[in-house]
C-alpha beads as a LAMMPS data file, in Angstrom:
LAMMPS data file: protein, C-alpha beads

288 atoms
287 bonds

1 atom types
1 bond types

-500.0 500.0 xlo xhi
-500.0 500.0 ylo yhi
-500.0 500.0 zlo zhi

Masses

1 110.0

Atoms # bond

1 1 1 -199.039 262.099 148.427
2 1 1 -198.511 262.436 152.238
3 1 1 -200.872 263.996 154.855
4 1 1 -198.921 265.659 157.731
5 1 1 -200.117 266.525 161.385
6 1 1 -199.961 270.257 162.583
7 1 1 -201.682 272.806 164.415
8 1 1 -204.510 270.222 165.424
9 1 1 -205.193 269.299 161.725
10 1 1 -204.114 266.175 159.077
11 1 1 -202.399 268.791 156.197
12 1 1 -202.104 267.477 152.233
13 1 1 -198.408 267.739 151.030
14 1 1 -196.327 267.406 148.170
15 1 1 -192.777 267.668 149.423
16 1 1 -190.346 267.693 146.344
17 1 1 -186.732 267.217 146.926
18 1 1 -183.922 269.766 145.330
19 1 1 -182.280 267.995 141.679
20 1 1 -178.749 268.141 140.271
21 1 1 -180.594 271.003 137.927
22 1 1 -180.318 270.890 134.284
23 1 1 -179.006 273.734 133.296
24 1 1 -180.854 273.906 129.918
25 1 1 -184.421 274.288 132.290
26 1 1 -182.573 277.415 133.980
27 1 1 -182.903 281.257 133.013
28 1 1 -179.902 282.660 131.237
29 1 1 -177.052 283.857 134.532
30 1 1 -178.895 281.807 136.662
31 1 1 -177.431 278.217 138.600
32 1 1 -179.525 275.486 140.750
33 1 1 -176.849 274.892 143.441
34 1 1 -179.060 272.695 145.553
35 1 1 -177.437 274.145 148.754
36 1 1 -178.296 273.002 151.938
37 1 1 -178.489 276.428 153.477
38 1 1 -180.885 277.829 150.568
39 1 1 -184.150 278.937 151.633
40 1 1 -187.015 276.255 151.072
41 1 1 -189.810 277.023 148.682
42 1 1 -193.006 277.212 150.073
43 1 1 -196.274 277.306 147.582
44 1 1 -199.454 278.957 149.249
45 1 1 -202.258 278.768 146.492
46 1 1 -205.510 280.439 146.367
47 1 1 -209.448 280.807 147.583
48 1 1 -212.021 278.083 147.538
49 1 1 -211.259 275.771 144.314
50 1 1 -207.801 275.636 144.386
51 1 1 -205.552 273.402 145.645
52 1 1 -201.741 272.667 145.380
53 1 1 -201.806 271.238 141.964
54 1 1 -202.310 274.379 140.663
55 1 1 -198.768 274.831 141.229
56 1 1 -197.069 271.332 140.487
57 1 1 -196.459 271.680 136.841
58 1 1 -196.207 275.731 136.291
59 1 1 -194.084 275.954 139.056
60 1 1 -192.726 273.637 141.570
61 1 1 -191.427 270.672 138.906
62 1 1 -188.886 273.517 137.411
63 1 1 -187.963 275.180 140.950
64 1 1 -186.954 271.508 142.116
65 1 1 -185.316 270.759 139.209
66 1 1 -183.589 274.099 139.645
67 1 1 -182.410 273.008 142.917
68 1 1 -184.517 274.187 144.923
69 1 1 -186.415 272.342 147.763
70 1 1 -190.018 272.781 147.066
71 1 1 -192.769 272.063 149.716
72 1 1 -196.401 272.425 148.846
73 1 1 -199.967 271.893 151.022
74 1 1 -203.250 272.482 150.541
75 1 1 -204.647 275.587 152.802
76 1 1 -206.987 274.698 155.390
77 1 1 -210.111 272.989 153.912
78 1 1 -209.147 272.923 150.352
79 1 1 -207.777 270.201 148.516
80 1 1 -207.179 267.197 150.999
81 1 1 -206.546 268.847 154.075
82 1 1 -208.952 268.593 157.304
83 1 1 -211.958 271.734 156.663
84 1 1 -212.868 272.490 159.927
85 1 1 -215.797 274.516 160.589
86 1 1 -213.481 277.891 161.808
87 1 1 -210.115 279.523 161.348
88 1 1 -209.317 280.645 157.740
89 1 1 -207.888 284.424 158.744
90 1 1 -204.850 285.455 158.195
91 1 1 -203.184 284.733 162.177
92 1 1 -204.243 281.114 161.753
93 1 1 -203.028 280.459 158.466
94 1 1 -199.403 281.286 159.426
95 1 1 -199.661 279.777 162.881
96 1 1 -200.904 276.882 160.149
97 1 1 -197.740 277.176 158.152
98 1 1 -195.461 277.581 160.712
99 1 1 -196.405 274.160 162.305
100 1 1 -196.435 272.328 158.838
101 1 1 -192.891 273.290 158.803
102 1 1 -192.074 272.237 161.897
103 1 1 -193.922 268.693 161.422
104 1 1 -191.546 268.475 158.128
105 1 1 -188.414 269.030 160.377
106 1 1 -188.186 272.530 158.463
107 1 1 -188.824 274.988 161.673
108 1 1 -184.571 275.874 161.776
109 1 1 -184.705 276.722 157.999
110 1 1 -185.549 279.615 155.987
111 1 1 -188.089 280.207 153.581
112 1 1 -189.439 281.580 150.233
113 1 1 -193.111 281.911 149.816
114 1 1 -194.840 281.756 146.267
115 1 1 -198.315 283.163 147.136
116 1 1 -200.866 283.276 143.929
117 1 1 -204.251 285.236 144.846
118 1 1 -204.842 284.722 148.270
119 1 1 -202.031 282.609 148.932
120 1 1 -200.029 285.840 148.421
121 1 1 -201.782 287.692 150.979
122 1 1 -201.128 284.778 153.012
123 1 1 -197.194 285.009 152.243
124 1 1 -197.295 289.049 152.900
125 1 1 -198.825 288.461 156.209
126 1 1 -196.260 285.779 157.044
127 1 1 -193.416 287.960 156.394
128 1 1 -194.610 290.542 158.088
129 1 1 -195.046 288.545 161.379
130 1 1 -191.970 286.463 160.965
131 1 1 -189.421 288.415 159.230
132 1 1 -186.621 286.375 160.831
133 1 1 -188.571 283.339 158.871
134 1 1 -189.167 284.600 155.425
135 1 1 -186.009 284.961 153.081
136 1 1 -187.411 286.143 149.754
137 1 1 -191.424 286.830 148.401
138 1 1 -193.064 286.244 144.956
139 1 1 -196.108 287.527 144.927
140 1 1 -198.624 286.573 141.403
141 1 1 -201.371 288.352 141.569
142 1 1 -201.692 289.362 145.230
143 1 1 -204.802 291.060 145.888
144 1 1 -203.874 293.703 148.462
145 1 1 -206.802 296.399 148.895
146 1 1 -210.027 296.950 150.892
147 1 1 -211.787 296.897 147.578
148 1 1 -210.955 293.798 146.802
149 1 1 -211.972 292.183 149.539
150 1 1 -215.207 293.579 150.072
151 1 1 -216.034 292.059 145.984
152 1 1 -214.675 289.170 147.046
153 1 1 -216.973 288.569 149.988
154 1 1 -219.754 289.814 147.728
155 1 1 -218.879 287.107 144.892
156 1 1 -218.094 284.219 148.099
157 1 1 -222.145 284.864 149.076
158 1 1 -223.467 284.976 145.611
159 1 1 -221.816 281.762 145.447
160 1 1 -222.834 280.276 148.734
161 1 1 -226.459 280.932 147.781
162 1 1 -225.831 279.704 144.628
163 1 1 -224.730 276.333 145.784
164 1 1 -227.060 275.837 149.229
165 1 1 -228.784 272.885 148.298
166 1 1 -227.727 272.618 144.744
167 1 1 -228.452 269.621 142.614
168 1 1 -224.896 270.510 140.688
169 1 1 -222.710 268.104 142.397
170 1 1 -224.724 264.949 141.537
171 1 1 -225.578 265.911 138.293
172 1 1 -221.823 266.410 137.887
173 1 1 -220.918 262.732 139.204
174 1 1 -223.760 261.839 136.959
175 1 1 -221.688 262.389 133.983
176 1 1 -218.586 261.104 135.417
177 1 1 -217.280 264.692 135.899
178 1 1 -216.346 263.250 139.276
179 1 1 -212.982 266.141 139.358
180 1 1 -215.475 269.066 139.231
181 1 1 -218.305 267.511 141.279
182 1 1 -215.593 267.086 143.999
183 1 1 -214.352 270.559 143.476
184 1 1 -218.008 271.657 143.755
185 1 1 -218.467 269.721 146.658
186 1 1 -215.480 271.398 148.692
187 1 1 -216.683 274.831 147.585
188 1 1 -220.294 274.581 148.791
189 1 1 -218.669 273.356 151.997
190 1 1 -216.692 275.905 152.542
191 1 1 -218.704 278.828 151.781
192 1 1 -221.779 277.231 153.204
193 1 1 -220.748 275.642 156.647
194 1 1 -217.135 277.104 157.814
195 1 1 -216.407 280.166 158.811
196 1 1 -214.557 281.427 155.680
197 1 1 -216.701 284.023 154.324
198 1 1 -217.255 285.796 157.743
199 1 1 -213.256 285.597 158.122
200 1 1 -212.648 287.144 154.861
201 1 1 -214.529 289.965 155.259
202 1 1 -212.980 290.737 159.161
203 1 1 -209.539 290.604 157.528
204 1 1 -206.991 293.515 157.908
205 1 1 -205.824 295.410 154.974
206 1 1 -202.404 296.440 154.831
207 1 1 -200.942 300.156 154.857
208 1 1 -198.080 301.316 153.356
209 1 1 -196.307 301.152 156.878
210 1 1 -196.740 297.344 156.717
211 1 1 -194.847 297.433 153.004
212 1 1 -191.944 299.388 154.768
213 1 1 -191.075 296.948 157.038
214 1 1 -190.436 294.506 154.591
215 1 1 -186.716 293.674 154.417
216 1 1 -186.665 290.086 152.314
217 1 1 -186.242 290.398 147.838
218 1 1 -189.517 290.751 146.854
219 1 1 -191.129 289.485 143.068
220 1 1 -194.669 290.920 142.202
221 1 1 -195.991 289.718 139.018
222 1 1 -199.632 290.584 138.069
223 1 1 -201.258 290.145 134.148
224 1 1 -201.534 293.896 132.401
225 1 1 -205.383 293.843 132.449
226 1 1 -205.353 292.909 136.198
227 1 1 -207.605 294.736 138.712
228 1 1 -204.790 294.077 140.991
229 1 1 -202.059 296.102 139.495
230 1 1 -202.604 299.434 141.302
231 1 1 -202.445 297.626 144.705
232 1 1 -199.119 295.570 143.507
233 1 1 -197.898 299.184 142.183
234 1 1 -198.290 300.526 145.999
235 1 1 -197.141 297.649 147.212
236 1 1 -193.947 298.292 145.351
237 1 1 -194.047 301.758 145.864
238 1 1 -193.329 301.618 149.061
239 1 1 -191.452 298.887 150.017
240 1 1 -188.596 300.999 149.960
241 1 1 -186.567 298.435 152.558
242 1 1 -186.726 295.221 149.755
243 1 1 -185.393 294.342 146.623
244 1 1 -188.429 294.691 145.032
245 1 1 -189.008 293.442 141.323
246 1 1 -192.720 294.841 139.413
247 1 1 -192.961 292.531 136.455
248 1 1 -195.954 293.352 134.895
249 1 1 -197.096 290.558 131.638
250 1 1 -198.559 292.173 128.870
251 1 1 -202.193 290.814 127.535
252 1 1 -202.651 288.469 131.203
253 1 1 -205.159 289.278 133.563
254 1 1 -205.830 287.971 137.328
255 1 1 -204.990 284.126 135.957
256 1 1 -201.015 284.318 135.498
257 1 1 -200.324 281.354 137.015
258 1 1 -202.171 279.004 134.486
259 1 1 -201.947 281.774 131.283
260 1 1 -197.935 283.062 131.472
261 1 1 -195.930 279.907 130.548
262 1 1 -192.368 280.233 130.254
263 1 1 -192.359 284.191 131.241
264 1 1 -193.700 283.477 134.382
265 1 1 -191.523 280.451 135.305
266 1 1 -187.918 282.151 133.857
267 1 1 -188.858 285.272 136.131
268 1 1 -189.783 283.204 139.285
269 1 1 -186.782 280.903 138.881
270 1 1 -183.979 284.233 138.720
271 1 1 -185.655 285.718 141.310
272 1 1 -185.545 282.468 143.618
273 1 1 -181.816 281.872 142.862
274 1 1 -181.131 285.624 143.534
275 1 1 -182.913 284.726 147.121
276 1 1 -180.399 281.785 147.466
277 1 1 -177.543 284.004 146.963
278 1 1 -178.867 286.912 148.932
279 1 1 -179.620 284.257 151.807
280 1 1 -176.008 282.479 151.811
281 1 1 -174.244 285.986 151.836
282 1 1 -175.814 287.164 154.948
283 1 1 -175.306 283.703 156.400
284 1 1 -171.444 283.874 155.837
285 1 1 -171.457 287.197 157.366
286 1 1 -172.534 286.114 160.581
287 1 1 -169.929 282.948 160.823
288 1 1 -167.031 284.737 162.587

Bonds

1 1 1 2
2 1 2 3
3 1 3 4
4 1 4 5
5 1 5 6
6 1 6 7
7 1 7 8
8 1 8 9
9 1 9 10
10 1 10 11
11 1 11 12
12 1 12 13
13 1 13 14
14 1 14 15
15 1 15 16
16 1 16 17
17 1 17 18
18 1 18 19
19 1 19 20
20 1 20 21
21 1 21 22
22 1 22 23
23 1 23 24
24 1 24 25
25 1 25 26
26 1 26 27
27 1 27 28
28 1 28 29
29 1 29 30
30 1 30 31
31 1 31 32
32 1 32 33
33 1 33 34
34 1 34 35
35 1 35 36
36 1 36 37
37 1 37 38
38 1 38 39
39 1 39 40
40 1 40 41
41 1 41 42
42 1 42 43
43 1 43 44
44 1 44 45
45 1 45 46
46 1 46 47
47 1 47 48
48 1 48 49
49 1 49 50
50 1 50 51
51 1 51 52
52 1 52 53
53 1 53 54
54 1 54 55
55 1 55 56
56 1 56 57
57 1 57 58
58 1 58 59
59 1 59 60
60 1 60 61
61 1 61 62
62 1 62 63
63 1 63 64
64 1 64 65
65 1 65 66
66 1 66 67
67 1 67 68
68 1 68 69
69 1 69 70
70 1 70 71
71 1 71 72
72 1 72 73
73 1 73 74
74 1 74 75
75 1 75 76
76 1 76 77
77 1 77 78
78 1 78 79
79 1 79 80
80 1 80 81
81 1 81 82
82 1 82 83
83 1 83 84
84 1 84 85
85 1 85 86
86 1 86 87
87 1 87 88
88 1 88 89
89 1 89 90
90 1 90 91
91 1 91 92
92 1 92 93
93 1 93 94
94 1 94 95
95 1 95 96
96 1 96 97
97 1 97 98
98 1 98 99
99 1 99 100
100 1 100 101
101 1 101 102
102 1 102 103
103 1 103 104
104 1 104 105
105 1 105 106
106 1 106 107
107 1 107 108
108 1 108 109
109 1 109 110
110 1 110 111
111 1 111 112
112 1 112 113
113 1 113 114
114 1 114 115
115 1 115 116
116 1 116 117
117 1 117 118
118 1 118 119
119 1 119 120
120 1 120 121
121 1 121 122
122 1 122 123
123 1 123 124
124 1 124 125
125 1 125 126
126 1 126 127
127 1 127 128
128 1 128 129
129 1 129 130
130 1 130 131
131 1 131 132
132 1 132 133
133 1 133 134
134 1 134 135
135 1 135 136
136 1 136 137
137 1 137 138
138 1 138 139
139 1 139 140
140 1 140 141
141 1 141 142
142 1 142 143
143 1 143 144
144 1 144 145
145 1 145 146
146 1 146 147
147 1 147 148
148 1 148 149
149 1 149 150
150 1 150 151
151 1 151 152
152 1 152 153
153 1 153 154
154 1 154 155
155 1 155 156
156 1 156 157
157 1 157 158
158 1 158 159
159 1 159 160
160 1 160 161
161 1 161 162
162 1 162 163
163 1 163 164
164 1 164 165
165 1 165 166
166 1 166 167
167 1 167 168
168 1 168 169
169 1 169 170
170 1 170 171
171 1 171 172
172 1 172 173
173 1 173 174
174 1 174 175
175 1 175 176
176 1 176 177
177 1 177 178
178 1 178 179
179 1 179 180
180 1 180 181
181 1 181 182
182 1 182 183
183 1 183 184
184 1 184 185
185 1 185 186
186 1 186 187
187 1 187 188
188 1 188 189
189 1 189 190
190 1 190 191
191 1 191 192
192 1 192 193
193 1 193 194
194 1 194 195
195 1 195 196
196 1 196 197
197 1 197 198
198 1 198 199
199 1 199 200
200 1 200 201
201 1 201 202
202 1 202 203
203 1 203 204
204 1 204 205
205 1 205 206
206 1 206 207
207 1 207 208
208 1 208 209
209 1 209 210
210 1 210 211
211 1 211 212
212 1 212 213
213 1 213 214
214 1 214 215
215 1 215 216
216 1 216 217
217 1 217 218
218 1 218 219
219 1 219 220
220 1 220 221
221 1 221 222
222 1 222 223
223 1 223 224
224 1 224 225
225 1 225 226
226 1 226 227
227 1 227 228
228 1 228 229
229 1 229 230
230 1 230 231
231 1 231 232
232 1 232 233
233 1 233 234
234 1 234 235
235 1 235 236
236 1 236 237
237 1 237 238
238 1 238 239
239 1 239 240
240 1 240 241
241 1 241 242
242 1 242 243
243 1 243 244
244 1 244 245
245 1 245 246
246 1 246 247
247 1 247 248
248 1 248 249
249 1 249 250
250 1 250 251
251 1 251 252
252 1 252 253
253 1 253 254
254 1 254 255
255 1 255 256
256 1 256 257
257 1 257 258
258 1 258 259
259 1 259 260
260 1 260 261
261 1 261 262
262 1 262 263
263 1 263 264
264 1 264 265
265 1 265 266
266 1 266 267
267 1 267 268
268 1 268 269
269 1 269 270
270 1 270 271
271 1 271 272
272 1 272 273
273 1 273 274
274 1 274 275
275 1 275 276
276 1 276 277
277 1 277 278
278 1 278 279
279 1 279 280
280 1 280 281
281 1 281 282
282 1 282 283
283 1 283 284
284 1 284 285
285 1 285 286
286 1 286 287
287 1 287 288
């Protein structure tokens, strides 16, 4: 564990270093080259009760052991991090990631964002404002639309009433659930005394002019009973500019990450070392 100092707040990370891979762990055509000039792999996880460790074992174990540099945080206010009473739109959270990196030492490399939920809305909006940043996108389960965002702020206040006062936490640590009393805890703060709900529901959607200006590969994976397909379908419908992969996982819905297994990792893991390559071609072009 190691809390980290950026944009005016103490950030939870999990830094894990890139392994000698195993080759046995990789998808068939694939190789972990651990090179230095790979892009780094940056985990952005979802809304409210998530936190990094959603990610650890699914995820960013096999991408290190791939040889990959992985580098995950809890958003602002979830997890461990600071939870200030303001800033969870879209603008701050990349100014947020962007000075993570550069407190790691990590502001002259390049990156690939995992986003799951939110996190890949997160990752969309990062590539869009820093292009020259962001090497390569996956994208599980990104919910992209208007609609979806006005449910969600309709579910985020059901909730926040819900929890206003509510005995649930302490009858939770009464039973020595003390994980989901503390999970309950951080969600009842955050709907009920930052700005996150209000921040939500100002966010911007994105138009297909924002998908055509993406340049970087591009994975979207979403579960076939997803509410989210149509938006990932648009998404890849028009970002004509990327590499753009659609994998679609038959009988998943919105909770891939945690429900996919091995499909989900062996499709992540090609699509990260197809990044790698992708990233150390265009560097050698521009060595004269």
């Amino acid at each position: 564990m190691a809390f980290v100092h950026a944009n005016s707040l103490r950030f939870h990370v999990q830094r894990l270093p890139a392994a000698v891979p195993d080759r046995q762990d990789l998808p068939d055509g694939t190789e972990g080259t651990g090179r230095a000039d790979q892009p780094v792999v940056v985990f952005l996880h979802g809304l409210v009760v998530d936190n990094l460790s959603s990610f650890y074992c699914p995820l960013a174990l096999p991408t290190a052991r791939a040889g990959h540099e992985a580098v995950l945080y809890d958003l602002r206010g979830h997890g461990r991090t600071e939870r200030p009473a303001t800033g969870y739109d879209s603008r701050t959270a990349v100014r947020d990631l962007l000075a993570l990196l550069g407190a790691l030492g990590l502001g002259r490399r390049r990156v690939h964002l995992v986003g799951n939920s939110h996190g890949g809305t997160l990752a969309l909006h990062a590539a869009l404002a820093r292009p020259d940043l962001v090497a390569g996108l996956t994208l599980l389960e990104p919910p992209l639309s208007g609609a979806w965002v006005e449910n969600m702020v309709d579910t985020l206040s059901a909730a926040a009433l819900s929890l206003e006062g509510s005995p649930v936490p302490a009858e939770l640590l009464g039973l020595r659930l003390r994980k989901a009393a503390h999970l309950t805890a951080i969600a009842d703060e955050l709907l009920n005394r930052t700005s996150l709900i209000d921040d939500i529901a100002a966010s911007r959607t994105f138009t297909p002019a924002d998908y055509a200006r993406l340049r970087c590969p591009l994975l979207i994976v979403c579960g076939e009973h997803s509410e989210l397909v149509p938006g990932a379908q648009e998404l890849a419908r028009h970002a004509t500019q990327a590499s753009t992969t659609l994998r679609i996982l038959p009988g998943l819905g919105h909770d891939v990450l945690k429900e996919s297994g091995g499909a989900l990792r062996e499709a992540v893991l090609a699509h990260l070392e197809a990044t790698a390559a992708v990233t150390a071609a265009r560097a050698g072009a521009l060595v004269p």
